[in-house]
mmCIF file of the N, C-alpha and C atoms, coordinates in Angstrom:
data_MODEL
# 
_entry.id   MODEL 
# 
loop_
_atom_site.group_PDB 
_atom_site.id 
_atom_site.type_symbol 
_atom_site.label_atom_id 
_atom_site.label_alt_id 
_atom_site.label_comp_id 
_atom_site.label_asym_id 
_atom_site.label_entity_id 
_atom_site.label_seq_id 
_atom_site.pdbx_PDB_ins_code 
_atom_site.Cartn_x 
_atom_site.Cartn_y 
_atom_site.Cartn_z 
_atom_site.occupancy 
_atom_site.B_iso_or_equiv 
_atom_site.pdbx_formal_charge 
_atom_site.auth_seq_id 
_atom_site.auth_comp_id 
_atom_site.auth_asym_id 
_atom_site.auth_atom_id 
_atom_site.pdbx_PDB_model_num 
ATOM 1   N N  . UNK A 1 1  ? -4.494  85.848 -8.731  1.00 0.00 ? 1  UNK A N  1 
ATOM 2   C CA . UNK A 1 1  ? -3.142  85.575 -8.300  1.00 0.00 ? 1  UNK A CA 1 
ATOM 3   C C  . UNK A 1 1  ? -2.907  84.088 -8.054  1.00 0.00 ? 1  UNK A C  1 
ATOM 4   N N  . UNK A 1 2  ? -4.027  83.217 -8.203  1.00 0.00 ? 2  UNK A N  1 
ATOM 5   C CA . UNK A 1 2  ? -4.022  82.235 -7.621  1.00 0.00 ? 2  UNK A CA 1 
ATOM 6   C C  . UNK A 1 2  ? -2.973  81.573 -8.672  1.00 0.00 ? 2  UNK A C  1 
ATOM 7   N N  . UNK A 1 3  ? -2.835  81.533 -10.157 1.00 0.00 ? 3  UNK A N  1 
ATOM 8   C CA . UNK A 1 3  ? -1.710  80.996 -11.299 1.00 0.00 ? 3  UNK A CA 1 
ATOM 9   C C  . UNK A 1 3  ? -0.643  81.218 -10.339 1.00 0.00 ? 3  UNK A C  1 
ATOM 10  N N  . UNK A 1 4  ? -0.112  82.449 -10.148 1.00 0.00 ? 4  UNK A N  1 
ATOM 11  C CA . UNK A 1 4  ? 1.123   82.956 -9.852  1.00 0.00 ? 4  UNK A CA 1 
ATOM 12  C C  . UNK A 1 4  ? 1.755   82.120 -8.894  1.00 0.00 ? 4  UNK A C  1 
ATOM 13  N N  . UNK A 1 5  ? 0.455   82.066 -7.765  1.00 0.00 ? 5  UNK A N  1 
ATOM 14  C CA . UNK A 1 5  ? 1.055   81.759 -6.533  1.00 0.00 ? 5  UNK A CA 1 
ATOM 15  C C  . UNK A 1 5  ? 1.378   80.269 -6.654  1.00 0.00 ? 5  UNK A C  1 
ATOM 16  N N  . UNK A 1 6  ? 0.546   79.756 -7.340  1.00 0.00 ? 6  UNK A N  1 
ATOM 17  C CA . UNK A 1 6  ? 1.160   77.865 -8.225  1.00 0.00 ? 6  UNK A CA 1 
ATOM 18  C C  . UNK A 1 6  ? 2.457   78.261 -9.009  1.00 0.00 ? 6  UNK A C  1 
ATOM 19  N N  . UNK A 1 7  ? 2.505   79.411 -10.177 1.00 0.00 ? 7  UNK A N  1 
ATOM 20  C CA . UNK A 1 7  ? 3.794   79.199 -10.147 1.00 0.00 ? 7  UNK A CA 1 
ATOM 21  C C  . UNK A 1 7  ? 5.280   79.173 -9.713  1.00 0.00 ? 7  UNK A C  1 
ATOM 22  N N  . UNK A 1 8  ? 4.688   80.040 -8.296  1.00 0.00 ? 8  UNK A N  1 
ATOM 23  C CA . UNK A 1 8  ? 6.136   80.061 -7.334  1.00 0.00 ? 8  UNK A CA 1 
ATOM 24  C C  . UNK A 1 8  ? 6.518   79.071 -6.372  1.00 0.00 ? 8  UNK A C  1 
ATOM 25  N N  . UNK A 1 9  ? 5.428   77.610 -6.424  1.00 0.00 ? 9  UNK A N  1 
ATOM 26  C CA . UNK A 1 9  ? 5.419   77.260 -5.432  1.00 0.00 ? 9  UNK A CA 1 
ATOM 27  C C  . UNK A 1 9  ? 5.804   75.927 -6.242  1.00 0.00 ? 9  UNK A C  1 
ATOM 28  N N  . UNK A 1 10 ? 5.797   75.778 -7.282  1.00 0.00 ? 10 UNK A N  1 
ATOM 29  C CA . UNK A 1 10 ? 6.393   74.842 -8.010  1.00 0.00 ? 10 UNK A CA 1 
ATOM 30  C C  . UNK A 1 10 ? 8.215   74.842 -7.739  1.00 0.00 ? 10 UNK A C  1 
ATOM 31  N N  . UNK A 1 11 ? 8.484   73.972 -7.840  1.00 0.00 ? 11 UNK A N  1 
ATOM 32  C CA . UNK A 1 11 ? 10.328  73.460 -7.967  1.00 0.00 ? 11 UNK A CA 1 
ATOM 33  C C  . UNK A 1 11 ? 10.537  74.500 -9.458  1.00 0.00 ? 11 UNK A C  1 
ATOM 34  N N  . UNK A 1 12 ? 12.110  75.234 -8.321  1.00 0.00 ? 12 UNK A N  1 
ATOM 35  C CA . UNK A 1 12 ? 12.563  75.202 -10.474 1.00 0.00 ? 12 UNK A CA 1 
ATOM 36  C C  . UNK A 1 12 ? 12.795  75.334 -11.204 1.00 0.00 ? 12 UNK A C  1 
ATOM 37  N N  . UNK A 1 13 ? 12.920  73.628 -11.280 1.00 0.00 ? 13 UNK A N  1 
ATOM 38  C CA . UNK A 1 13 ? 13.637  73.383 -12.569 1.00 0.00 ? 13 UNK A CA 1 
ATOM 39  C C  . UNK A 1 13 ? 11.967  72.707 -12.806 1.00 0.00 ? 13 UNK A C  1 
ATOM 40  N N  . UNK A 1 14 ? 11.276  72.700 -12.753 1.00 0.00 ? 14 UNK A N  1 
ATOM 41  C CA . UNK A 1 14 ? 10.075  72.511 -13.025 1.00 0.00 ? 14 UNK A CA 1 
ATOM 42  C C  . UNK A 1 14 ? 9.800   74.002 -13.839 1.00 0.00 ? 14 UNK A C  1 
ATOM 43  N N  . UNK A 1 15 ? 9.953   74.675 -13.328 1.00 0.00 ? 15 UNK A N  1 
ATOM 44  C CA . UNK A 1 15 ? 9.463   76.453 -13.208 1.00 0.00 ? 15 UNK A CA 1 
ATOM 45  C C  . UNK A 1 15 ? 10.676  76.299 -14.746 1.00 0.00 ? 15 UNK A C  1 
ATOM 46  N N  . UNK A 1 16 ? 11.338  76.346 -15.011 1.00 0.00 ? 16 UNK A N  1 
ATOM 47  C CA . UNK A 1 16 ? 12.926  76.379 -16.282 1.00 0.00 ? 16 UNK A CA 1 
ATOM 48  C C  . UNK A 1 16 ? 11.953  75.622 -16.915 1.00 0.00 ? 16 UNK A C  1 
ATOM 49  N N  . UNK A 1 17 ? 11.572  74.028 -16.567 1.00 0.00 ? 17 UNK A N  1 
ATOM 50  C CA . UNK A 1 17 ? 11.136  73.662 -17.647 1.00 0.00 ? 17 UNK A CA 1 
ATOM 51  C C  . UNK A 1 17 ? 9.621   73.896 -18.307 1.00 0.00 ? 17 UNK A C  1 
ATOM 52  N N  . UNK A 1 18 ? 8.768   74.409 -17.463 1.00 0.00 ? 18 UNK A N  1 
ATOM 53  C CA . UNK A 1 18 ? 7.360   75.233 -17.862 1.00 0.00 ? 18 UNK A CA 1 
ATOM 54  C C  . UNK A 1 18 ? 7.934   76.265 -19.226 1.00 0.00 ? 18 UNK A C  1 
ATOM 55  N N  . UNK A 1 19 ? 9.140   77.844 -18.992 1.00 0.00 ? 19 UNK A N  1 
ATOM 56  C CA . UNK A 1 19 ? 9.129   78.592 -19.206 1.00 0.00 ? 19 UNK A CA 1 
ATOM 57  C C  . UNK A 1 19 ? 9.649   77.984 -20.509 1.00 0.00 ? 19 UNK A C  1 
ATOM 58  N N  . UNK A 1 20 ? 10.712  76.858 -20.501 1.00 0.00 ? 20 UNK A N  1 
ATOM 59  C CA . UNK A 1 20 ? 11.139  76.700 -21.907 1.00 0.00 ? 20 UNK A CA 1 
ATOM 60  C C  . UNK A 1 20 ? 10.229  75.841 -23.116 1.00 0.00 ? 20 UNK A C  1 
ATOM 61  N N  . UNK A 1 21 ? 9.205   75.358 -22.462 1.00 0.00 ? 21 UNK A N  1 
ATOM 62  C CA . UNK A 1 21 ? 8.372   74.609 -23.139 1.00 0.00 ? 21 UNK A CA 1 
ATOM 63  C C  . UNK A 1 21 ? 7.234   75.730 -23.571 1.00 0.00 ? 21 UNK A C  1 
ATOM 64  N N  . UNK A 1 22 ? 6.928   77.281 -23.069 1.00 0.00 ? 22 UNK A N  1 
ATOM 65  C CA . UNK A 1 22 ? 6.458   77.949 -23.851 1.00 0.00 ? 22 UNK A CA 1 
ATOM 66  C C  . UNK A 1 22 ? 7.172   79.038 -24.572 1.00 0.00 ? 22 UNK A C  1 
ATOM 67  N N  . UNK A 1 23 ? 8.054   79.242 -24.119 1.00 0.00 ? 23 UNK A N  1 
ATOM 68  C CA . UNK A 1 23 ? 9.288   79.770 -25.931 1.00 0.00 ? 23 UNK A CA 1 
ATOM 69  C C  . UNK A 1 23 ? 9.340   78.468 -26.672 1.00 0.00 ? 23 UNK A C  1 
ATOM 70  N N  . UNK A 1 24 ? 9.351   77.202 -26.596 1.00 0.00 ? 24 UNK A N  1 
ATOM 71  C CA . UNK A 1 24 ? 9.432   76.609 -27.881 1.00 0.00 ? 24 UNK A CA 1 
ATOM 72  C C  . UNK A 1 24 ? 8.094   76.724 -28.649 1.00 0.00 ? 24 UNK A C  1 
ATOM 73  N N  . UNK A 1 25 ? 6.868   76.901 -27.824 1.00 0.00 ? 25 UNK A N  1 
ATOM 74  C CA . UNK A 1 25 ? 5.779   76.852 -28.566 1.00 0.00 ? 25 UNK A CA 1 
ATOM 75  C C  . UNK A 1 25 ? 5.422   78.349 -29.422 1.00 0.00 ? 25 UNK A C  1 
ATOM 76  N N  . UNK A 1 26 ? 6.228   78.891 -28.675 1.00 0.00 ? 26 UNK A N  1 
ATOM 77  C CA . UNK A 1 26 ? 6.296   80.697 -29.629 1.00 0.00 ? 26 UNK A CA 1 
ATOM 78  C C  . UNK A 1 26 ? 7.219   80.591 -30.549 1.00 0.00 ? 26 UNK A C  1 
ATOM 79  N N  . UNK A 1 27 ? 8.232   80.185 -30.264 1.00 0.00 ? 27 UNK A N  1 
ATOM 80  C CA . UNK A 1 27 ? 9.567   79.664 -31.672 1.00 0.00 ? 27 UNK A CA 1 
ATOM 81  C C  . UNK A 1 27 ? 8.589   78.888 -32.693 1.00 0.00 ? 27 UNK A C  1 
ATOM 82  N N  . UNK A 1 28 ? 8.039   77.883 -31.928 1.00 0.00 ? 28 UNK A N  1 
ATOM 83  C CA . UNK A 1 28 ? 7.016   76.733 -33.379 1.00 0.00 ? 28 UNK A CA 1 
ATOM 84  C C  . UNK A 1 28 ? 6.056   78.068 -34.054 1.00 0.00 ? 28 UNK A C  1 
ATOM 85  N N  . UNK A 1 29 ? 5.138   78.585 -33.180 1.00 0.00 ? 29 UNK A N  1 
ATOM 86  C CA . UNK A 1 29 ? 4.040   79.215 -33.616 1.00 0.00 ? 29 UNK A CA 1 
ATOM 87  C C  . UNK A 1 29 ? 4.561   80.155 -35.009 1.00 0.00 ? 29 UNK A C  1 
ATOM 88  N N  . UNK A 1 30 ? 5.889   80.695 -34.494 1.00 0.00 ? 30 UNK A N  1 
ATOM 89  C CA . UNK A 1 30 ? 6.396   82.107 -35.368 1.00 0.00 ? 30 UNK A CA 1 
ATOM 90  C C  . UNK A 1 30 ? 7.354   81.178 -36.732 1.00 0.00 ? 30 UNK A C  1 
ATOM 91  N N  . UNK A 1 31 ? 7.556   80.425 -36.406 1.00 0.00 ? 31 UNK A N  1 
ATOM 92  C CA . UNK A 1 31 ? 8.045   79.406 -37.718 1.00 0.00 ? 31 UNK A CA 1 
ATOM 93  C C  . UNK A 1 31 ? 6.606   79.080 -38.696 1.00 0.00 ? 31 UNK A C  1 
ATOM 94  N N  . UNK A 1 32 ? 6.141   78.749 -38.118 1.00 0.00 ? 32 UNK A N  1 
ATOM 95  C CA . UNK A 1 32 ? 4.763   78.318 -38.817 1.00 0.00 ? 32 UNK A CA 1 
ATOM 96  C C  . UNK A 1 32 ? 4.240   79.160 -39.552 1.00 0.00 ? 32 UNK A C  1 
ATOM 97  N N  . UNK A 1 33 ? 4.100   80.323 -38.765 1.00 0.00 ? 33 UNK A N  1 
ATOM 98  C CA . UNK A 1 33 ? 3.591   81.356 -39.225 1.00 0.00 ? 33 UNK A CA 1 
ATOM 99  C C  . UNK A 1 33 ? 4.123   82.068 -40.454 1.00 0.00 ? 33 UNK A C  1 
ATOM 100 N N  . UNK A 1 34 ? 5.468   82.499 -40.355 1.00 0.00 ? 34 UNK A N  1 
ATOM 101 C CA . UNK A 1 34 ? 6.031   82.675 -41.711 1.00 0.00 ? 34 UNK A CA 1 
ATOM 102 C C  . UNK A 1 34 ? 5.819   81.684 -42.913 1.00 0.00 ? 34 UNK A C  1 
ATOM 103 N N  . UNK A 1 35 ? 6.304   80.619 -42.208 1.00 0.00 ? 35 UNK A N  1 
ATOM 104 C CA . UNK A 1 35 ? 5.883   79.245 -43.446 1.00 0.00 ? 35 UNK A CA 1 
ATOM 105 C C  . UNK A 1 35 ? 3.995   79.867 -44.165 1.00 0.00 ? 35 UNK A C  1 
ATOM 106 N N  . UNK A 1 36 ? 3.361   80.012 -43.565 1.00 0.00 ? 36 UNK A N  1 
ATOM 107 C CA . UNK A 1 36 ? 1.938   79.945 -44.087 1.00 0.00 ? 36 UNK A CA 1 
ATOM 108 C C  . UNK A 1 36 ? 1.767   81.393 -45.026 1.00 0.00 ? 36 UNK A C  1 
ATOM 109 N N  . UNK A 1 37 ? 2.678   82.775 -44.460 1.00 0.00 ? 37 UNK A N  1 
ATOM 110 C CA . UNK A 1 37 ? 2.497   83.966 -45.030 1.00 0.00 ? 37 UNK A CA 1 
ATOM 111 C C  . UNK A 1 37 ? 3.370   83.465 -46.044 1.00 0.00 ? 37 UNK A C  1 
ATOM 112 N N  . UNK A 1 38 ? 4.382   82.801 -46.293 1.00 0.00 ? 38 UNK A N  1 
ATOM 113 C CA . UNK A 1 38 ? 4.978   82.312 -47.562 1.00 0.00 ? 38 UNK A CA 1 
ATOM 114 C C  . UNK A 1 38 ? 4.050   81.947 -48.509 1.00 0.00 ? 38 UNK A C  1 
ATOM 115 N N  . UNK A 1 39 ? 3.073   81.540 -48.352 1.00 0.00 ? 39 UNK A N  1 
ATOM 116 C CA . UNK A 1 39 ? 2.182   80.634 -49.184 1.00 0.00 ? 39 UNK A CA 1 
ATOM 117 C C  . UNK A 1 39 ? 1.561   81.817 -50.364 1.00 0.00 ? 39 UNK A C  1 
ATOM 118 N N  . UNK A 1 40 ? 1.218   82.778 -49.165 1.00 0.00 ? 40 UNK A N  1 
ATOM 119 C CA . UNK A 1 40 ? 0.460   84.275 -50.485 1.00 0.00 ? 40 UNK A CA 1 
ATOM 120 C C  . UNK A 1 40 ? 1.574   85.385 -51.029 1.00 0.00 ? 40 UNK A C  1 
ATOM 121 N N  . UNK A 1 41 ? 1.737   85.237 -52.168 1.00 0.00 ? 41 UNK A N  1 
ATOM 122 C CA . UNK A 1 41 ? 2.744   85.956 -52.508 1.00 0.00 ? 41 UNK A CA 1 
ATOM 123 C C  . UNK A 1 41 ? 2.031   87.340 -52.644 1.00 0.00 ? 41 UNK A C  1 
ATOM 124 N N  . UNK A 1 42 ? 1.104   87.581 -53.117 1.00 0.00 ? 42 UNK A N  1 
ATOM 125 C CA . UNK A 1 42 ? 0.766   89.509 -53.292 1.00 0.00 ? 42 UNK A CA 1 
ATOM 126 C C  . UNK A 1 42 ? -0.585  89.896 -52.936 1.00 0.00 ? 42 UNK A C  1 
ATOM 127 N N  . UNK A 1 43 ? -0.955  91.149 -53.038 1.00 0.00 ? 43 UNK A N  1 
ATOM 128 C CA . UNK A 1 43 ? -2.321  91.408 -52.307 1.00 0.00 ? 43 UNK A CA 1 
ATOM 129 C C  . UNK A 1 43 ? -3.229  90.217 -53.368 1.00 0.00 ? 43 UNK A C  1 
ATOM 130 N N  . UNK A 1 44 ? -3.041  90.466 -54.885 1.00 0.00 ? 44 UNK A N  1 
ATOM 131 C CA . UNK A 1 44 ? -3.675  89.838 -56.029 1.00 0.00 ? 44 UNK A CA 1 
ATOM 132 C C  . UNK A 1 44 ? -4.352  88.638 -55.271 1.00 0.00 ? 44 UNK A C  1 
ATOM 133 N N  . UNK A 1 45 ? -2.841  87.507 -55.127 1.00 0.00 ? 45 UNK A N  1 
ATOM 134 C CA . UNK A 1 45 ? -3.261  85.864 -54.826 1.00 0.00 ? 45 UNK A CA 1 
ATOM 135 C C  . UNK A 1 45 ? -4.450  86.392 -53.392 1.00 0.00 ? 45 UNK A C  1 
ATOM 136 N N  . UNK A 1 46 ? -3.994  86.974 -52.153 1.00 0.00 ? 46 UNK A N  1 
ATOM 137 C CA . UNK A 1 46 ? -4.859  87.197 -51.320 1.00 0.00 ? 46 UNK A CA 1 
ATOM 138 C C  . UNK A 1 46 ? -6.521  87.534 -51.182 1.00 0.00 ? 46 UNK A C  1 
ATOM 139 N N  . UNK A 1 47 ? -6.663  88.396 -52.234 1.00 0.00 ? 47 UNK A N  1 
ATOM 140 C CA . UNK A 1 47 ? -7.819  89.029 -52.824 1.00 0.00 ? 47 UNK A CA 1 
ATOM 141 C C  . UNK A 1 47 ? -8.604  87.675 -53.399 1.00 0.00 ? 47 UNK A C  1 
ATOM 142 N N  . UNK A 1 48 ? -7.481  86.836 -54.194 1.00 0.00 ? 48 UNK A N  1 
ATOM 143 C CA . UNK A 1 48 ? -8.422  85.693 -55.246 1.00 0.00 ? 48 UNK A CA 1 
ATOM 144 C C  . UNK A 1 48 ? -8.800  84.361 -54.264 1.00 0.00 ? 48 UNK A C  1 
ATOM 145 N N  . UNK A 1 49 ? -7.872  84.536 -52.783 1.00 0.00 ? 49 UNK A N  1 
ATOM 146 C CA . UNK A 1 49 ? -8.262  83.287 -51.944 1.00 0.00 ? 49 UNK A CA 1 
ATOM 147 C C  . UNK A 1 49 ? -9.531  83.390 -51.112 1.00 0.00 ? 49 UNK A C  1 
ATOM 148 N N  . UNK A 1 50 ? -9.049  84.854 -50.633 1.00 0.00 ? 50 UNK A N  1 
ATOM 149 C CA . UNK A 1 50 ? -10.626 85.497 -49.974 1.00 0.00 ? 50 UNK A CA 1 
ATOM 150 C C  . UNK A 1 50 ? -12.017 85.592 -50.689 1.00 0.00 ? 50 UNK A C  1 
ATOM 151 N N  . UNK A 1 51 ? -11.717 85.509 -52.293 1.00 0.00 ? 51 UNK A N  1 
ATOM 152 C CA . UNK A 1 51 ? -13.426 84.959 -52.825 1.00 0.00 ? 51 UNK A CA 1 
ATOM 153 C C  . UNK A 1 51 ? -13.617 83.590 -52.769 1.00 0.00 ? 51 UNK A C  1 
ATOM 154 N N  . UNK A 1 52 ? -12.655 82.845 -53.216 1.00 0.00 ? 52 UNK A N  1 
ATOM 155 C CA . UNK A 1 52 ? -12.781 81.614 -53.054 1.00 0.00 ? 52 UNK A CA 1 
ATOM 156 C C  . UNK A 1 52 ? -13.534 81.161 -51.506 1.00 0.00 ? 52 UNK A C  1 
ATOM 157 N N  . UNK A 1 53 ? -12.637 81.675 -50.575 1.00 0.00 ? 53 UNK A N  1 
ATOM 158 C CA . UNK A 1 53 ? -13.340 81.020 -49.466 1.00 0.00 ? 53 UNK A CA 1 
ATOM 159 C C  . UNK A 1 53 ? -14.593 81.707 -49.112 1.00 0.00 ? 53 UNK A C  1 
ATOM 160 N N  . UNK A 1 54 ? -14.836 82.711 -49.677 1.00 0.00 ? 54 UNK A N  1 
ATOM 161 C CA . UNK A 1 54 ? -16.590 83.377 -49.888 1.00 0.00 ? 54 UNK A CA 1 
ATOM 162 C C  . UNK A 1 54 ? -17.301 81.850 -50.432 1.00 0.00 ? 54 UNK A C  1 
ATOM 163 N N  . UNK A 1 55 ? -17.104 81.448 -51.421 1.00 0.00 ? 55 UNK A N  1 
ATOM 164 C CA . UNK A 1 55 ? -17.877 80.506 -52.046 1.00 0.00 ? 55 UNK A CA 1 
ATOM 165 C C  . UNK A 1 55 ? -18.127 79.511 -51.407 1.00 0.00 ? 55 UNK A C  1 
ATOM 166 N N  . UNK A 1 56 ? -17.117 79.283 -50.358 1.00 0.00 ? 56 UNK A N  1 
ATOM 167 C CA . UNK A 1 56 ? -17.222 78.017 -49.740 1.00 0.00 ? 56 UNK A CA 1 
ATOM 168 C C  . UNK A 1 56 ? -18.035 78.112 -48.028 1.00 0.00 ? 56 UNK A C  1 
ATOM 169 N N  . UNK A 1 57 ? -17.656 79.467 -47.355 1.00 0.00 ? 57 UNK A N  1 
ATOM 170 C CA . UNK A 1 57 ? -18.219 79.471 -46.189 1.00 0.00 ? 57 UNK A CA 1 
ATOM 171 C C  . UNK A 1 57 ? -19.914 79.823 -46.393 1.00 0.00 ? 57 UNK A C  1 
ATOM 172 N N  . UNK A 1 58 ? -20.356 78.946 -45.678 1.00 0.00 ? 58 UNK A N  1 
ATOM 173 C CA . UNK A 1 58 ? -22.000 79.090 -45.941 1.00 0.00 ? 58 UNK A CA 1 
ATOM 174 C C  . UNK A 1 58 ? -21.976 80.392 -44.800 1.00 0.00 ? 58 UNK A C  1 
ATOM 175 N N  . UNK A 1 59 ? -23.522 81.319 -45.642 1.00 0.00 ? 59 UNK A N  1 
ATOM 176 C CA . UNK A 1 59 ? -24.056 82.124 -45.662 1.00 0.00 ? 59 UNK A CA 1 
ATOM 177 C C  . UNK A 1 59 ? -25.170 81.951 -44.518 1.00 0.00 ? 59 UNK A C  1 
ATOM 178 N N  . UNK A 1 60 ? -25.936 83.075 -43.595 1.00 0.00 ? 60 UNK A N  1 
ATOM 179 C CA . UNK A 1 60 ? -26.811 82.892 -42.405 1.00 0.00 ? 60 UNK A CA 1 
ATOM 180 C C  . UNK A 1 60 ? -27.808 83.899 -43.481 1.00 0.00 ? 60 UNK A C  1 
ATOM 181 N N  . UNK A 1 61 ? -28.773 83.301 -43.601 1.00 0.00 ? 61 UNK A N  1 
ATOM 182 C CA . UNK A 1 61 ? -29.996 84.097 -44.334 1.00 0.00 ? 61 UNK A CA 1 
ATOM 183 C C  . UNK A 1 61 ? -31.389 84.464 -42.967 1.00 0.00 ? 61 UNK A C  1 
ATOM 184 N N  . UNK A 1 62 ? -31.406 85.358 -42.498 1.00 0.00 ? 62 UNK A N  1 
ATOM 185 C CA . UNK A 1 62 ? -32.492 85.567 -41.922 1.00 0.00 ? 62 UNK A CA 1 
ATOM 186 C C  . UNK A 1 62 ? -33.922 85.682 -42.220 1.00 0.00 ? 62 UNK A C  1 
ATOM 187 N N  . UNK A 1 63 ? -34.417 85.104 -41.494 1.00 0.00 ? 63 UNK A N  1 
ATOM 188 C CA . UNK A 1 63 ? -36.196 85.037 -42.088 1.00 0.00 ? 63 UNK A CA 1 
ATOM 189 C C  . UNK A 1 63 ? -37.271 85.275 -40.902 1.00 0.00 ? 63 UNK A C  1 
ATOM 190 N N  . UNK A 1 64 ? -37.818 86.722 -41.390 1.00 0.00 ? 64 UNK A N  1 
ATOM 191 C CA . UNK A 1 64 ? -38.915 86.689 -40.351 1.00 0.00 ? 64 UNK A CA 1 
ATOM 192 C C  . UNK A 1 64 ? -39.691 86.346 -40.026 1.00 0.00 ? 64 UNK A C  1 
ATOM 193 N N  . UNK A 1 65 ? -40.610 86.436 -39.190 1.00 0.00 ? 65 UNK A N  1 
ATOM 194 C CA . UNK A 1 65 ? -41.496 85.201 -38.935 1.00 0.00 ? 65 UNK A CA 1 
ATOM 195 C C  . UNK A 1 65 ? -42.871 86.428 -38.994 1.00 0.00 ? 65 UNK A C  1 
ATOM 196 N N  . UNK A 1 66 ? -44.165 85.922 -39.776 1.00 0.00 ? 66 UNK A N  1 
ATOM 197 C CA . UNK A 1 66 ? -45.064 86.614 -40.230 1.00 0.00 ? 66 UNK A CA 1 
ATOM 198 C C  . UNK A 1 66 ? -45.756 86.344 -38.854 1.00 0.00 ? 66 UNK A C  1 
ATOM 199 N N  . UNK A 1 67 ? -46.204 87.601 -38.605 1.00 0.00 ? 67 UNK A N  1 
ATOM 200 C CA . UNK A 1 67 ? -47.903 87.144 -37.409 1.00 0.00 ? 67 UNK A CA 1 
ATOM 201 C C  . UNK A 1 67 ? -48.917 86.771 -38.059 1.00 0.00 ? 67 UNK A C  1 
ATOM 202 N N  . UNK A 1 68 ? -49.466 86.307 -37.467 1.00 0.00 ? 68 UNK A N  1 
ATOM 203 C CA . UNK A 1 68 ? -51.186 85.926 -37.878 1.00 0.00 ? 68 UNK A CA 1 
ATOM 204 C C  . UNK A 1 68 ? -52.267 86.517 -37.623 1.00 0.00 ? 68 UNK A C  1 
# 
């Protein structure tokens, strides 16, 4: 509770301007966001980006370790 109780104890128009500075960052986020799902037009392009970035993200190969 301890957030809360900072946020009631703030002024506000402090408190107005907190709340509107995170709807603009949800307005930016959800703009963005469409902008980027614009980019893949069908499952196809999706399917052909997801191998691509196979090729590129390195791989974790495990190796056991022999006793002696």
């Amino acid at each position: 509770m301890a957030l809360w109780d900072w946020y009631r104890s703030i002024p506000p128009k402090t408190r107005i301007l907190v709340g509107v500075g995170i709807m603009t960052y949800a307005v930016f986020g959800m703009a963005a966001t469409n902008k980027i799902e614009g980019y893949i037009k069908d499952r196809k392009e999706l399917t052909r980006l997801r191998q691509e970035l196979d090729k590129v993200v390195p791989t974790i190969t495990v190796v056991e370790k022999r006793d002696k």
